[in-house]
N, C-alpha and C positions, 0 to 999 in steps of 0.2 A: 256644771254642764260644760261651759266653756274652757275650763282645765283638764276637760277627757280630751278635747280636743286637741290638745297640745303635749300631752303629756299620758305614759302609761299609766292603770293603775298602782303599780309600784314605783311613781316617781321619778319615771328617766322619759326623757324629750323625745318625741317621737322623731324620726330622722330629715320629715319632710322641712321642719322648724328648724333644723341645722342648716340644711342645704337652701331653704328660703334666706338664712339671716347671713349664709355667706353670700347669695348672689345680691342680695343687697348693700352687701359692706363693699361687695367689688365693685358694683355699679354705682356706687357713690366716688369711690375712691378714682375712679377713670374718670368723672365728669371734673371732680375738682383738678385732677392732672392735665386734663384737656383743657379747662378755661385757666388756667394757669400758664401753660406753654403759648396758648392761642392769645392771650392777653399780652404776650411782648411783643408781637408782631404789631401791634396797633403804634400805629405814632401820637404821641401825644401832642396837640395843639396848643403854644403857648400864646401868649399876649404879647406883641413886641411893641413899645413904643421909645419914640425918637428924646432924647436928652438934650437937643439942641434948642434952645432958648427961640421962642418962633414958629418953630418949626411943631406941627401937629399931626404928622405921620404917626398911624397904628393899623397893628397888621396881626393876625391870626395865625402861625405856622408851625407846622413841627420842627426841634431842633436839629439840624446834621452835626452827625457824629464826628469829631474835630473841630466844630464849626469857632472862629475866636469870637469873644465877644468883647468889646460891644462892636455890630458889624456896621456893615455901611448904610446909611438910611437911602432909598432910593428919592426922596423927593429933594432933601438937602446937600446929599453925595458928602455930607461926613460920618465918619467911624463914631457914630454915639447912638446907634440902636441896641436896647437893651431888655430883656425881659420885664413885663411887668406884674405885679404882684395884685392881688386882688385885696379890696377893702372888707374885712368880716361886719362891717358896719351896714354899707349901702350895695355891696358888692360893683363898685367900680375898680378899672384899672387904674393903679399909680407906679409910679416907679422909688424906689425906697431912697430913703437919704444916702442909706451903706454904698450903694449905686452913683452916686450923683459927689460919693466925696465930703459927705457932710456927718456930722453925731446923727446917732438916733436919740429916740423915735421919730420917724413919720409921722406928722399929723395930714388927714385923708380933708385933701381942699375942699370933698363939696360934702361931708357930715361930720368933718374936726373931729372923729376918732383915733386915738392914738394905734398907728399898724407898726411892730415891731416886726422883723425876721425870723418864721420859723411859728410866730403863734398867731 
């Protein structure tokens, strides 16, 4: 019963089931092109914190395009603000060893999980 509906009795597609499964392959393919293009427009919000020994400045911002790093922290007014990475443990911000000048791994000061770069 539900195969007459879709199909002749001699086994060919009837045409509405053509013209349905292209308007749905194109209205898919336009939603993923559209949240795809409209998805680089967003700025992505990093974690910035300050490298200065002391100093406890952390700040929320998207990156500017050229921007150098590490920039200037505004509470200590030295060049050691730097992205920070987040702990896969307790999901806190830290700033990596690779950053600070030191070997890896990172061990995460407040659940002592080792955070490498990249995993």
């Amino acid at each position: 019963m539900l195969k007459n509906m879709f199909t002749y009795d001699d086994g060919g597609v009837k045409p509405w089931v053509k013209y349905a499964a292209l308007v749905i392959a194109v209205g898919a393919g336009g939603y993923f092109v559209y949240t795809g293009w409209s998805s680089e427009d967003a700025s992505q919000e990093v974690t910035m914190m300050c490298l200065t020994e002391g100093c406890d400045y952390k700040t929320s911002r998207p990156l500017e395009f050229g921007e150098v790093l590490p920039a200037k922290c505004p509470k200590c007014g030295k060049n050691s603000l730097v992205p920070a990475f987040t702990c896969k443990g307790c999901g806190k911000p830290l700033i990596l060893n690779e950053d600070r000048g030191l070997k890896p791994p990172t061990i995460c000061p407040y659940c002592g999980k080792e955070v490498w770069y990249g995993r």
